[in-house]
C-alpha positions in Angstrom: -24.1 18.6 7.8 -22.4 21.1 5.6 -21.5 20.8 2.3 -18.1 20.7 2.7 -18.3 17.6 5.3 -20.8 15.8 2.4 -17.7 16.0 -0.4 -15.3 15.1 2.1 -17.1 11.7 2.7 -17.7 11.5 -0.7 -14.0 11.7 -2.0 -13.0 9.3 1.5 -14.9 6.9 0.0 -14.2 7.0 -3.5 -10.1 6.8 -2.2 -11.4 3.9 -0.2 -13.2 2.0 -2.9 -10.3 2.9 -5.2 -7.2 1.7 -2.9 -8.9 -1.4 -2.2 -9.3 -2.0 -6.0 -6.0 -1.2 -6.6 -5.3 -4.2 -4.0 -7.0 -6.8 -5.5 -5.4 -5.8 -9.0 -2.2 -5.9 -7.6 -3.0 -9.5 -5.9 -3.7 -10.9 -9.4 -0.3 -9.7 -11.0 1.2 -11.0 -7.8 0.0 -14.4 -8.7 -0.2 -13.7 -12.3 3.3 -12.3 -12.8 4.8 -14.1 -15.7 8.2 -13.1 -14.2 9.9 -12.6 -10.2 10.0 -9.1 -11.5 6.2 -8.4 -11.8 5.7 -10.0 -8.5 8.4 -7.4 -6.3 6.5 -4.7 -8.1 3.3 -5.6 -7.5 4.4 -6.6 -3.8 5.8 -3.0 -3.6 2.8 -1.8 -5.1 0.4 -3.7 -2.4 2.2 -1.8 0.3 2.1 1.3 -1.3 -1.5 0.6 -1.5 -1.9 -0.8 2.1 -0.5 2.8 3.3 -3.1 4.5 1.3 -5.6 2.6 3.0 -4.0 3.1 6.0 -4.0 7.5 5.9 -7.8 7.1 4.6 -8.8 5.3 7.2 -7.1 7.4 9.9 -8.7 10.2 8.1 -12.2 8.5 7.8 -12.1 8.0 11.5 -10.0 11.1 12.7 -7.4 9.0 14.8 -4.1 10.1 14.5 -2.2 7.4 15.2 -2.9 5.4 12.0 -0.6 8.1 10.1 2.3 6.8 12.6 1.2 3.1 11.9 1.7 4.4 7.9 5.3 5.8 8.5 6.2 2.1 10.1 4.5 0.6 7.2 6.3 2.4 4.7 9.3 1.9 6.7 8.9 -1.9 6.8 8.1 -1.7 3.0 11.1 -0.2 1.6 13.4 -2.3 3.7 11.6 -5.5 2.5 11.5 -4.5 -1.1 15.3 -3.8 -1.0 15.9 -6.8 0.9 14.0 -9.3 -1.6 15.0 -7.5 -4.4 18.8 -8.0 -3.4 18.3 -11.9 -2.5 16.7 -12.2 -6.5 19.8 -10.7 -7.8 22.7 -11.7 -5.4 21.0 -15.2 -3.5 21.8 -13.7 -0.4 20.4 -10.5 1.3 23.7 -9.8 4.1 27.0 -10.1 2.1 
């Protein structure tokens, strides 16, 4: 094993380690949020998060396909963001 290959696994699993911590933070200002504000962030924040996880685990495992699965997760993100984000300022998403 080269050392190239050594830091590589070393700085997948330190973005690993980190993403994931990132998750549970944001999961405690998701239920923690003293306002509907806080939450939408920190729900935007866990997908943002959850696509991380996503890229260094395709990455990690040198499948391909998880980089599509984080283009349909980002996708899916943005559209619910806006979405719920609409509904706490309007009451209705579709006008």
């Amino acid at each position: 094993m080269s050392t190239a290959t050594a830091f590589l696994d070393i700085a997948l699993i330190v973005a690993f380690v980190a993403l994931a911590i990132g998750q549970l933070l944001c999961v405690v200002r998701l239920f923690r949020g003293p306002t509907s504000g806080d939450r939408v962030l920190a729900l935007d924040t866990l997908v943002i998060n959850a696509i991380g996880l996503v890229v260094v685990l395709g990455m990690t495992q040198g499948v391909k396909v998880y980089f599509e699965v984080s283009l349909l997760v980002a996708m899916l993100g943005f559209v619910s963001t806006v979405a719920l984000a609409r509904f706490m300022l309007r009451g209705d998403i579709i006008e």
